[in-house]
N, C-alpha and C positions, 0 to 999 in steps of 0.2 A: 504494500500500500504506500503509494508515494515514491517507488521509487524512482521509475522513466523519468524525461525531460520532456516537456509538452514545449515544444519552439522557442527553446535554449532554458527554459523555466523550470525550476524545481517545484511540485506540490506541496501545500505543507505538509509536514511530519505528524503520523498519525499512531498512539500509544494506543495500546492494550490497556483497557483500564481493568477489565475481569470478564471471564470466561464462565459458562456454565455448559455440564453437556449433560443430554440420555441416550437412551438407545435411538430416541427418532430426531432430537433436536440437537443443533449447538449453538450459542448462543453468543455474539463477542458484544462488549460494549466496548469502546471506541472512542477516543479523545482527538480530537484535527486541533493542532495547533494549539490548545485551552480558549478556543473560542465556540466550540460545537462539539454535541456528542452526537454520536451513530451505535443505534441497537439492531445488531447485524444478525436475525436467528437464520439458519440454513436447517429448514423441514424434511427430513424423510417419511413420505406417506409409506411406511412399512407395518404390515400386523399379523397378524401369525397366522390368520387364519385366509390370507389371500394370497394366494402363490401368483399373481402374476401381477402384482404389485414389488413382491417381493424378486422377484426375476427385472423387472426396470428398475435401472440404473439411472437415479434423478433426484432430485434435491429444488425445494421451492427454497428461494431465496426472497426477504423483506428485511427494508431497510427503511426507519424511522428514524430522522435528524430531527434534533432540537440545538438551538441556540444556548451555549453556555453564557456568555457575556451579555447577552441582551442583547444584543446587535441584529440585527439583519443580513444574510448572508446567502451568496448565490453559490450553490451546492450542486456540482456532477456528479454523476454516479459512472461511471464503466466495469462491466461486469464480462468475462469469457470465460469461456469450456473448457477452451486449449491452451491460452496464456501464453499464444503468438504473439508475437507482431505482424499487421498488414500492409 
């Protein structure tokens, strides 16, 4: 997180403030800078009794940003599979 160069720019630095996990969820909460947080859960619909849930390979990702400082702030998200570049 943060580390590429967006057209010679650095993102800001983004801390790990605490983790949570289970067997279906993980959970990061997220510090950018100490001006915003990000609660990052990655969902797997898996349950015991559905074998072909359990066979895909997938993960629902949401991401809620709030303002730590009070401020106002214009916030991208970029998310990939591969973790190429294109």
């Amino acid at each position: 997180m943060g580390a590429p160069q967006v057209n010679g720019v650095f993102p800001p630095s983004v801390t790990q403030e605490s983790f949570e996990y289970t067997s279906q969820r993980s959970t990061f909460m997220m510090n950018v800078a100490g001006k915003v947080s990000m609660n990052v859960p990655f969902i797997s619909p898996v349950t015991p009794t559905d074998i072909k849930r359990q066979s895909i390979i997938g993960t629902y990702l949401s991401v809620t940003v709030a303002s730590i400082d009070g401020a106002t702030h214009s916030v991208q998200l970029y998310a990939d599979t591969s973790g190429g570049m294109l």
